[in-house]
C-alpha positions as CSV (number, residue, x, y, z in Angstrom):
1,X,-11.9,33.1,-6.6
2,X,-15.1,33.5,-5.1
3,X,-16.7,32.4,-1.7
4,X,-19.9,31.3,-2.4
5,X,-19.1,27.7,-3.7
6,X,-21.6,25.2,-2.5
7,X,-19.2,22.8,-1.9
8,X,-17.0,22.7,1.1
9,X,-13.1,22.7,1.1
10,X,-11.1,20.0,3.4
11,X,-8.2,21.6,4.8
12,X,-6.4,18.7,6.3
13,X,-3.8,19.9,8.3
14,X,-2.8,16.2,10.5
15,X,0.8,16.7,9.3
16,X,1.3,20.0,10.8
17,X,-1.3,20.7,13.7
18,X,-1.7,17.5,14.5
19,X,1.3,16.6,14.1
20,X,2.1,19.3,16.9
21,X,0.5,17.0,19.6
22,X,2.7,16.2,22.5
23,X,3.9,12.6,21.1
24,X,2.7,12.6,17.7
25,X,5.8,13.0,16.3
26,X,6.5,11.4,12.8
27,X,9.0,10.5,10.5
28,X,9.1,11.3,6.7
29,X,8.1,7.6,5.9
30,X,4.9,8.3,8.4
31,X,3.9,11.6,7.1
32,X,4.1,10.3,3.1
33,X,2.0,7.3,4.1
34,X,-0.3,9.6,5.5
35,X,-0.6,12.0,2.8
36,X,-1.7,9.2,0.8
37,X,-4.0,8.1,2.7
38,X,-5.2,11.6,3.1
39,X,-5.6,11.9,-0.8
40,X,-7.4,8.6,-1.3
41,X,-9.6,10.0,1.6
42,X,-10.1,13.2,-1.1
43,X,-9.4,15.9,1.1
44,X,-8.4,19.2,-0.6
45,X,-5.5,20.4,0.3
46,X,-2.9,18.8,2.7
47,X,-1.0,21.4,4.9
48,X,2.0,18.9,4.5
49,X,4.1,21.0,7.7
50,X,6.3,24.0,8.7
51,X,9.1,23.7,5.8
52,X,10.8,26.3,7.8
53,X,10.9,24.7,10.7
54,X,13.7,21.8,10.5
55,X,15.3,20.3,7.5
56,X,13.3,17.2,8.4
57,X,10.4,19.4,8.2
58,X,11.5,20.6,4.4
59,X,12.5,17.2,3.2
60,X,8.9,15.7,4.4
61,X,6.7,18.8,3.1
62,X,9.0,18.6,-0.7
63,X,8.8,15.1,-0.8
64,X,4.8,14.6,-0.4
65,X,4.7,17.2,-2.9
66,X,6.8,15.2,-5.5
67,X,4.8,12.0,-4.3
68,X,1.3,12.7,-3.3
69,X,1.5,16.6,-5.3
70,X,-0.4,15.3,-8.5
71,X,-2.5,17.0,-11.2
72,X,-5.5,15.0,-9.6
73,X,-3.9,15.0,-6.5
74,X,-4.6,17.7,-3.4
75,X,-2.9,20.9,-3.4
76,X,0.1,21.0,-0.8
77,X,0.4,23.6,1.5
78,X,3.6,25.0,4.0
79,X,2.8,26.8,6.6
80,X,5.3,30.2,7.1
81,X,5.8,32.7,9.4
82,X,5.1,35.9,7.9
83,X,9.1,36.3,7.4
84,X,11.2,36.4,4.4
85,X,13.0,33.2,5.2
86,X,9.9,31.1,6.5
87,X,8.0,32.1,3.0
88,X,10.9,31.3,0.8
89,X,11.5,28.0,2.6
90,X,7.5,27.5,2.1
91,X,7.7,27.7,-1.9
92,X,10.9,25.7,-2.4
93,X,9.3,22.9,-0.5
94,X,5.9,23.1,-2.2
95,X,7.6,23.6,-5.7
96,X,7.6,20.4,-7.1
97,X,3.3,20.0,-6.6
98,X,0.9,20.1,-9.3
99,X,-1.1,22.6,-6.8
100,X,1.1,24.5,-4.2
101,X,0.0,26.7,-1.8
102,X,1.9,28.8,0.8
103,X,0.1,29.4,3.9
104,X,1.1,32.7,6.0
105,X,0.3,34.0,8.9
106,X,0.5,37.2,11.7
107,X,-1.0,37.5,15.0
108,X,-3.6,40.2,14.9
109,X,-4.8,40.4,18.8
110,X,-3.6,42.8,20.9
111,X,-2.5,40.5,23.8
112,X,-0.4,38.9,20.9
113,X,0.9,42.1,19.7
114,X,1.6,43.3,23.1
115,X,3.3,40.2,24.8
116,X,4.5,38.1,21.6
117,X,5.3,40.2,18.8
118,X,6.1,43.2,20.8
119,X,4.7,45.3,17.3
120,X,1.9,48.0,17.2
121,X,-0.6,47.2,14.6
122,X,0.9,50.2,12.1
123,X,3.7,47.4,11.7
124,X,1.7,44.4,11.7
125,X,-0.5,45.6,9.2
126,X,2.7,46.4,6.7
127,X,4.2,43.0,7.6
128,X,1.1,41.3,6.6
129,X,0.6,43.5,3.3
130,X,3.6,43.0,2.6
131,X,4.5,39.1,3.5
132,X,1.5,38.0,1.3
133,X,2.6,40.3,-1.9
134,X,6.0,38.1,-1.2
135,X,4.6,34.6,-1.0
136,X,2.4,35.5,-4.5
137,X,5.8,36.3,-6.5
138,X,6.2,31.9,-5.9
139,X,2.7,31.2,-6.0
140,X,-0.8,32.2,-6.8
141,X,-2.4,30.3,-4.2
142,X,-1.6,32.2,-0.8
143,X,-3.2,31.7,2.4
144,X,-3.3,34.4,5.3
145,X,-4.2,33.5,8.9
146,X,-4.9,36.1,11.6
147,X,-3.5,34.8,14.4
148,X,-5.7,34.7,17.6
149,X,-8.9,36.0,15.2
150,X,-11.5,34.9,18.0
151,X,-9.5,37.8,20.0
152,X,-8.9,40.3,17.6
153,X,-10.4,43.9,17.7
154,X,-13.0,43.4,14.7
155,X,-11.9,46.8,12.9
156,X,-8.1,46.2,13.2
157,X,-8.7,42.4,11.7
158,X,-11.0,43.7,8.9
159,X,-8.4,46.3,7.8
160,X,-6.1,43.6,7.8
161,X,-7.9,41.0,5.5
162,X,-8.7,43.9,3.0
163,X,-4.6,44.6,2.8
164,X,-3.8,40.7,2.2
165,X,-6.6,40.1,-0.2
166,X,-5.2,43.3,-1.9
167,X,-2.2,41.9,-2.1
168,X,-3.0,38.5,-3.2
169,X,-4.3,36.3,-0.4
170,X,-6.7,34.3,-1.9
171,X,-7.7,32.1,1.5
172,X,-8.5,34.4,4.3
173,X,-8.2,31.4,7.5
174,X,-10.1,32.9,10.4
175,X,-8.2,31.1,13.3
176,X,-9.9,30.6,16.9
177,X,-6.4,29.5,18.0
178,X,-6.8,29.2,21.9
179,X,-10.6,27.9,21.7
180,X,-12.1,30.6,23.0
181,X,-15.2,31.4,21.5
182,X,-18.9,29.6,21.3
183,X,-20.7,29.3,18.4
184,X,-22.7,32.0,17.8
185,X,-19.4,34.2,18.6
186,X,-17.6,32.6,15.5
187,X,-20.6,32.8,13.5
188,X,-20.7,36.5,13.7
189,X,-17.1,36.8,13.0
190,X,-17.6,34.8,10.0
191,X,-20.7,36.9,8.9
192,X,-18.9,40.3,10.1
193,X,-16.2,39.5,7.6
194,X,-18.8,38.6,4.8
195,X,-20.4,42.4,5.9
196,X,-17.4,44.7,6.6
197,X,-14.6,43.7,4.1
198,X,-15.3,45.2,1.2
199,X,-12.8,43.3,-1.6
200,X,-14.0,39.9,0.3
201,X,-15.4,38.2,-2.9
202,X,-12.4,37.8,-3.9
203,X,-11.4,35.0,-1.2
204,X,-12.3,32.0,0.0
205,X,-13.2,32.6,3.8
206,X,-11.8,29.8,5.8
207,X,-11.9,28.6,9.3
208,X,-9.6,27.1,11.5
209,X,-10.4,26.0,15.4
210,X,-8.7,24.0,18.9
211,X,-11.5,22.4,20.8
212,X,-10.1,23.7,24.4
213,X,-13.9,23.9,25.4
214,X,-15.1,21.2,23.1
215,X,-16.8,23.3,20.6
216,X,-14.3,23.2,17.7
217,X,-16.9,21.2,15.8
218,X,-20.0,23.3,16.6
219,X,-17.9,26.9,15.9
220,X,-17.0,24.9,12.2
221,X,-20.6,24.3,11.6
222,X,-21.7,27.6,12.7
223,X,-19.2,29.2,10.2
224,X,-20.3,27.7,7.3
225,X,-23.9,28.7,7.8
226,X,-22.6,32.1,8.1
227,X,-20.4,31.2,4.8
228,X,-16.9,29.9,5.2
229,X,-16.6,27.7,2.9
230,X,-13.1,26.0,3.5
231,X,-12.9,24.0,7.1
232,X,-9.2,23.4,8.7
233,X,-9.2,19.9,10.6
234,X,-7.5,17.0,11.4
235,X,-7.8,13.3,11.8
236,X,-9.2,12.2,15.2
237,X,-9.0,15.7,15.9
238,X,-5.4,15.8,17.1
239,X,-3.4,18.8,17.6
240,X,-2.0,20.8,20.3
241,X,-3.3,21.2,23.8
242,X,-7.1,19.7,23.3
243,X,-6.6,19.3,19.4
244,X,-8.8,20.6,16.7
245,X,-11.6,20.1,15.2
246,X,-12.0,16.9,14.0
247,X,-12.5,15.8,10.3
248,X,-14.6,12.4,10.7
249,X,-17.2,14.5,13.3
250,X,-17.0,17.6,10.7
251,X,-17.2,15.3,7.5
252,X,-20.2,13.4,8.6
253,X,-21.9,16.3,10.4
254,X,-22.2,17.8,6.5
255,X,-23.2,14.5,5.2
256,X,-26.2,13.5,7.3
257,X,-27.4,16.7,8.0
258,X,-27.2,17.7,4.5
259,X,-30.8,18.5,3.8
260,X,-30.1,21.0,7.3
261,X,-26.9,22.8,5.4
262,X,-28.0,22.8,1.8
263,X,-30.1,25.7,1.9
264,X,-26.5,27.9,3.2
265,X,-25.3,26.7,0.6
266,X,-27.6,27.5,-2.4
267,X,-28.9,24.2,-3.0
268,X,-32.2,23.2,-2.7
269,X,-33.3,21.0,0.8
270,X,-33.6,18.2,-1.0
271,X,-30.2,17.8,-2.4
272,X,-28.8,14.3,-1.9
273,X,-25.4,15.8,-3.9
274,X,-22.3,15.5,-1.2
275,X,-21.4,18.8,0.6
276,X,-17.7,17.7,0.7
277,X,-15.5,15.7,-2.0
278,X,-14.1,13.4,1.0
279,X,-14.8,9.6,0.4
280,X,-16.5,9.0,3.6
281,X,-15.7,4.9,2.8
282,X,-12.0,6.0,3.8
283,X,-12.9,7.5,7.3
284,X,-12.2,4.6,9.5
285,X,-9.2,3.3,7.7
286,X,-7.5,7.1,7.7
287,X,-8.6,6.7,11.3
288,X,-6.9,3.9,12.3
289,X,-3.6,5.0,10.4
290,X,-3.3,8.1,12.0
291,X,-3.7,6.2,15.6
292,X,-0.6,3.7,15.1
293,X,1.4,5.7,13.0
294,X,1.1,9.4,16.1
295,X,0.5,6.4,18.7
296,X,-2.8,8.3,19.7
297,X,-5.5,6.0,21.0
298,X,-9.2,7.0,19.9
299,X,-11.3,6.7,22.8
300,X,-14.3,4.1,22.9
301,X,-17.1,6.8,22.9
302,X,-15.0,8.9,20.2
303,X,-17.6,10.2,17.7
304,X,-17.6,8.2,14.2
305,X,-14.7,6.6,14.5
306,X,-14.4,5.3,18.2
307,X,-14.7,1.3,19.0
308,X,-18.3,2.3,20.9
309,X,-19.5,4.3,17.9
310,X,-22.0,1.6,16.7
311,X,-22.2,-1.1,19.6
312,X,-25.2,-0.9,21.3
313,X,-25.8,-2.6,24.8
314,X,-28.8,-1.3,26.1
315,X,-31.5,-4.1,25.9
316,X,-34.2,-1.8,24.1
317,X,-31.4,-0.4,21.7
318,X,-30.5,-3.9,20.8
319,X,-34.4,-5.1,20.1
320,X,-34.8,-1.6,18.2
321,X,-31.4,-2.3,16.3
322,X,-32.6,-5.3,15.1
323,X,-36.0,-4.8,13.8
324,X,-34.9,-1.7,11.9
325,X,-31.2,0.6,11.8
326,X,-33.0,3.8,12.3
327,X,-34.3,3.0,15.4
328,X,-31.2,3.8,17.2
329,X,-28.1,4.8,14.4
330,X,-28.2,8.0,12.4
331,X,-25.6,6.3,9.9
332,X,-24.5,3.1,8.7
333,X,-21.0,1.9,10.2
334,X,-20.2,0.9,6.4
335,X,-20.4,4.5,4.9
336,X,-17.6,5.0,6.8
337,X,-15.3,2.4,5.7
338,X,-16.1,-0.3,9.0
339,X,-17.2,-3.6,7.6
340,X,-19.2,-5.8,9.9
341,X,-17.2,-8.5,11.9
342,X,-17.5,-11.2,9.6
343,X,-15.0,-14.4,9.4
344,X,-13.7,-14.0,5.6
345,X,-9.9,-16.1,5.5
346,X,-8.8,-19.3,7.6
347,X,-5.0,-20.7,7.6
348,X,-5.9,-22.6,4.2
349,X,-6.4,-19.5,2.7
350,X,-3.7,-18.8,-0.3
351,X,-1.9,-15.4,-1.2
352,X,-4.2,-14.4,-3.7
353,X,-7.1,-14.2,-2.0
354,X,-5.6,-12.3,0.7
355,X,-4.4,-10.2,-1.4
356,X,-8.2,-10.2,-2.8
357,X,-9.1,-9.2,0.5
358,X,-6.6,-6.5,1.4
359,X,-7.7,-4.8,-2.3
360,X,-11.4,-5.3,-0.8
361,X,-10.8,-3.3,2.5
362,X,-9.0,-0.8,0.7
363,X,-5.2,-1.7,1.1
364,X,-2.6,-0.7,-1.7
365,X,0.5,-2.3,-0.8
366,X,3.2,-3.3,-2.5
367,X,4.8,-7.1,-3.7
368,X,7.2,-6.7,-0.9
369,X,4.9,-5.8,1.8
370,X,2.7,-7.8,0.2
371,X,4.8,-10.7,1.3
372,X,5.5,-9.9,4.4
373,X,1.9,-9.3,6.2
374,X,1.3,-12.5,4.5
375,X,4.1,-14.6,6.6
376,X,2.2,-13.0,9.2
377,X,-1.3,-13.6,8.5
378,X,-0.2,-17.4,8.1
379,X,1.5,-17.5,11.7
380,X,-1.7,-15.9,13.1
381,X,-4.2,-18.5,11.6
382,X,-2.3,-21.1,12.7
383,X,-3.0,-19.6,16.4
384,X,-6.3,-18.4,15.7
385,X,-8.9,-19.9,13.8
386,X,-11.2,-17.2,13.0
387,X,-9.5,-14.0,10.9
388,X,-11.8,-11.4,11.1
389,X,-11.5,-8.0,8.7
390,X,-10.7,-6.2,12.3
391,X,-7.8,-8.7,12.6
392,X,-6.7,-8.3,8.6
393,X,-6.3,-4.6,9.5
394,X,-4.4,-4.9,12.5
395,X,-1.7,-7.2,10.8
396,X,-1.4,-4.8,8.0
397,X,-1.0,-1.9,10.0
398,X,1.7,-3.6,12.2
399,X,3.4,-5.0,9.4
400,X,3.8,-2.6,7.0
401,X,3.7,0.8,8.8
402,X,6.9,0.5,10.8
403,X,9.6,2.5,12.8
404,X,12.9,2.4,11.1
405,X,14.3,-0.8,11.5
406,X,17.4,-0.3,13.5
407,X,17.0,-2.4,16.6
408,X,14.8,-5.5,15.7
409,X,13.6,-8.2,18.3
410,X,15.0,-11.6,17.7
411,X,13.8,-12.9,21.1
412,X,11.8,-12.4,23.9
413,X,11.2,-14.5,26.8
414,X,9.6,-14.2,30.3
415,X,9.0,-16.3,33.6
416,X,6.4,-15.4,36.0
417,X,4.2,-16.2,38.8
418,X,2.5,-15.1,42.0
419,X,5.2,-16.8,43.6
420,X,7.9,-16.4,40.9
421,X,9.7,-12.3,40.4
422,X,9.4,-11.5,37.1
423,X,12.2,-12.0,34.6
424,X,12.8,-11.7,30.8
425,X,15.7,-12.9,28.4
426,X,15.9,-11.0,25.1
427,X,17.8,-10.9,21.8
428,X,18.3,-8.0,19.9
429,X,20.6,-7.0,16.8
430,X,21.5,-4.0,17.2
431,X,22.2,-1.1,14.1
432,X,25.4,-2.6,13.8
433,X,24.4,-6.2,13.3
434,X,25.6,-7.1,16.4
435,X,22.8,-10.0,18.5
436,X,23.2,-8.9,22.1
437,X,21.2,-10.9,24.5
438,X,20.3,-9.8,28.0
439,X,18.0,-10.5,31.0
440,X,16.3,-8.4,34.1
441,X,13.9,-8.6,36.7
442,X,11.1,-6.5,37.3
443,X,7.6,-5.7,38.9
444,X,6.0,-7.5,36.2
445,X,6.7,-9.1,32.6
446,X,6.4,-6.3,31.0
447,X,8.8,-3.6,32.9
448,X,11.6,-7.0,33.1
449,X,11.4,-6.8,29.3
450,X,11.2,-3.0,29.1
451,X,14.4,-3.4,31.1
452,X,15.8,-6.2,29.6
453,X,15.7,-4.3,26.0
454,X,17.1,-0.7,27.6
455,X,19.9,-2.7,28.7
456,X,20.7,-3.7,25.4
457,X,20.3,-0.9,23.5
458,X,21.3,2.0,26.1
459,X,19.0,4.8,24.6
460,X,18.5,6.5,27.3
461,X,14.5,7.0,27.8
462,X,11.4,7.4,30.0
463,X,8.4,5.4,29.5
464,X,5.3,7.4,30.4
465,X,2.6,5.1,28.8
466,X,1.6,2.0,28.4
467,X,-2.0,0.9,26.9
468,X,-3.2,-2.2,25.2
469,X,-6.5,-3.1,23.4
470,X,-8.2,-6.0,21.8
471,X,-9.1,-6.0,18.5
472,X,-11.9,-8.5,18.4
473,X,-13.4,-10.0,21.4
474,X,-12.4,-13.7,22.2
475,X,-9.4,-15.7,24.2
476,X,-7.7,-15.8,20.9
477,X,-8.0,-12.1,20.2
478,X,-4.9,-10.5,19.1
479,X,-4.3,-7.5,21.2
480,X,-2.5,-4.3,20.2
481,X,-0.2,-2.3,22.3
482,X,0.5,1.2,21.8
483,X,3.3,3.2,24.4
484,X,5.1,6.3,24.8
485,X,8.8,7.2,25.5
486,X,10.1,10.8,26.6
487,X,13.5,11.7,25.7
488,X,14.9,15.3,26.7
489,X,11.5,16.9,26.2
490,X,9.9,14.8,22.9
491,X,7.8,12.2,23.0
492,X,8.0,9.1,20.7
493,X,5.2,6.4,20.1
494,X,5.5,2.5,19.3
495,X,2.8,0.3,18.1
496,X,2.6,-3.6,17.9
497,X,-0.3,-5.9,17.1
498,X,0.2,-9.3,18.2
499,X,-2.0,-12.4,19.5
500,X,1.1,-12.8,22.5
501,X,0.6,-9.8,24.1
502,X,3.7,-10.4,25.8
503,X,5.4,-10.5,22.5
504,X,3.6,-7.2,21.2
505,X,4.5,-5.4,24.6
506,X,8.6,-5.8,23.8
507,X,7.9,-5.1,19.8
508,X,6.2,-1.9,20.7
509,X,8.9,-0.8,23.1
510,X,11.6,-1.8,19.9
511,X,9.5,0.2,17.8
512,X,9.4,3.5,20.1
513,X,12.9,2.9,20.4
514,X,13.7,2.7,16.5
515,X,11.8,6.1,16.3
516,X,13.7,7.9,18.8
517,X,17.3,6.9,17.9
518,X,16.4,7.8,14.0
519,X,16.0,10.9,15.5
520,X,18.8,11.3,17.4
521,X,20.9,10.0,14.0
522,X,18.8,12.1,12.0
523,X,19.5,15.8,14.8
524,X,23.3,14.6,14.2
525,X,23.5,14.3,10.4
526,X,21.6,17.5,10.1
527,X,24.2,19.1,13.2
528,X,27.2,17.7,11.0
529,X,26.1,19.2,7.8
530,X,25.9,22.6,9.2
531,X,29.4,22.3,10.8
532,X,30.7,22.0,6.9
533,X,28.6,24.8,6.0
534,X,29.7,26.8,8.7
């Protein structure tokens, strides 16, 4: 293995990191169809989660690397604690990929040490020697993270690396894990590792970062001038507390500032050759996945990916705009995957060619699904006469990315007025099969649904947000809805897309709802199965 490739790694680490994000929890069905978004995308490796963690965990990091684990495929990575248990949980899950790779990892800082791990760093340094020797008896590709790196004593984290590399670590992750540092401060970690670890040539010197003070990005970039050579990011740039760095800002960064980075990494300025093997055409799509699947809005002025990204409002910008691009936009929306908002299918349209069209934006779906987003497409065209590719995606997503269906909507139905109080009949059939209908009043629509529904299904909740967006601009637009439920300390999301948005307000709610009682069934099967083992 050696450090000087002049191409970067993608470390997408969504699924774990991300997935760590207060709400952003998924089920197995969420985190495969991410993972293959992620390799169409072309990222590297996919750290899939903590196998260790739960047995939901396990079965979702094992079964992305049966599925998504391929010869061509990305390697798969589980995260571990650097514990026996944690690192044999790691390979069993990972053991079915083409590429596995077991990720480890010990706090190195002495505030961690001191307060956390309660070990002195005689001991940390024999866990990590010997953790990593562990972990390369299942596989050759190991990972080591020091913990809290931006915080480490230099000297104490060099000894360290030079141990795990030793003993088979053949990714040394550098983690700023609180985002502490600035950029120069994580560039001269990166190049004090490159100078002071003397069996470094043997690794490939990662970089992983939280964007507490909104420099995740810039640290990344510093790094790679100073030669890391894998980056750690996710989607949107979710992930606990701020997030982390994000891969679209990273990804693009490389890509149109190329002729800035090639000379880092030995190529000449000139290069047009991609620094990354990411499919930047994927981008937006990937984007928009990871938003309705983790319930995560990205906001307007998001970088790359956010609805603002390309508008332009400003008189001069449009007029410069529209005698030339370059004038005002570094990129084109379209190497990112966002195709201009052009009317491509009407209600005469037949299944073929939206099926045409779905292949055209990038949608691999099968006969089934197929079938249903087109039921849906054809009740939306006969509302609204102009389908845009916006719209196309919306339906798609909504249809075929859903909750568990355990509760489904058979009816919703609300009266209102300034002079009228708000109240709303539904139906739903319940897991059972049972059709319960119910009604309530509220301070709006909306919360005499939300009511309505809870009513019905009695799963005890808290709703703690509620958003909706257009998708295209117009009276006819169809809007999406995206909302949050707390229940004893998690937080679950629900997405609907809809031209009612009074309709797409209750199926949201269903859909949050579905999420958390698959949960709940899902804590109880796993709670009776350890009863018998007990």
């Amino acid at each position: 293995m050696n450090n000087n490739t002049d191409k970067i790694i993608i470390f997408d680490t969504t699924l774990r990191d991300g997935e760590q994000s207060p709400g952003a929890t998924l089920n197995i069905d969420e985190k495969l169809a991410i993972a293959k978004q992620l390799a169409r995308l072309g990222v590297d490796v996919i750290e899939a989660g903590f196998a260790f963690a739960s047995p939901g965990d396990f079965e979702a990091v094992s079964k992305i690397a049966q599925t998504v684990g391929t010869e061509t495929g990305p390697i798969i990575c589980s995260l571990a604690r650097a514990k026996h248990e944690d690192i044999k949980a790691a390979a069993a899950a990972i053991k079915d990929a083409a590429k596995g790779r077991i990720h480890t990892f010990i706090a190195t800082s002495d505030i961690h040490l001191e307060y956390k791990l309660k070990k002195t760093r005689a001991e940390v340094l024999a866990i990590a020697e010997e953790m990593v020797a562990y972990a390369k008896s299942f596989t050759n590709d190991v990972e080591f993270s020091p913990e809290d790196a931006g915080r480490s004593d230099p000297e104490f984290m060099y000894e360290v690396l030079e141990k795990v590399i030793a003993a088979g670590a053949t990714t040394i992750n550098i983690p700023d894990t609180v985002g502490y540092t600035t950029p120069s401060e994580f560039g001269s970690i990166i190049k004090g590792i490159k100078e002071n670890v003397s069996n470094i040539d043997r690794a490939i010197i990662s970089v992983h970062g939280h964007n507490d003070l909104g420099l995740a990005v810039a640290n990344f970039l510093e790094a790679v001038k100073n030669g890391a050579r894998q980056l750690e990011c996710t989607i949107n740039g979710i992930g606990e507390r701020a997030g982390n760095a994000a891969l679209e800002e990273i990804v693009m960064a490389l890509h149109v500032r190329r002729q800035y980075f090639n000379p880092f990494l030995g190529r000449s300025v000139d290069s047009e050759t991609s620094l990354t093997n990411i499919d930047t055409r994927q981008i937006y799509k990937t984007s928009r996945l990871v938003s309705n699947l983790t319930g995560m809005l990205v906001q307007p002025n998001k970088a790359i990916v956010g609805a603002n990204a390309f508008a332009h409002e400003s008189g001069i910008h449009q007029d410069g705009v529209l005698k030339n691009k370059l004038t005002y936009e570094i990129m084109d929306a379209q190497i990112i995957g966002l195709n201009d908002n052009q009317i491509v299918l009407g209600k005469h349209s037949g299944r073929n060619a939206f099926r045409t069209r779905l292949k055209e934006l990038g949608y691999e779906v099968s006969e089934a699904d197929l079938n249903k987003a087109f039921v849906r497409f054809k009740d939306v065209a006969d509302k609204k006469k102009e389908i845009t590719d916006w719209d196309l995606e919306a339906l798609i997503n909504d249809e075929i990315q859903q909750a568990p269906d355990l509760f489904k909507l058979e009816l919703v139905q609300v009266s209102c007025g300034d002079r009228a109080r708000p109240t709303a009949t539904v139906t739903i059939r319940t897991p059972d099969g049972q059709e319960l209908t119910d009604a309530a009043i509220g301070t709006g629509p909306v919360d005499a649904i939300y009511k309505a529904i809870n009513r019905v299904a009695n799963v005890p909740n808290q709703l703690i947000e509620f958003s909706v967006q257009s998708v295209t601009a117009g009276i006819d637009a169809i809007g999406e809805v995206t909302i949050r439920l707390s229940h004893e300390g998690r937080v679950y999301a629900g997405h609907s897309a809809n031209t009612d948005i009074i309709v797409a307000s209750a199926q949201a709610y269903v859909n949050a709802l579905n999420r958390l009682y698959a949960t709940m069934q899902e804590q109880r099967h796993y709670a009776q199965l350890a009863a018998q083992n007990a």
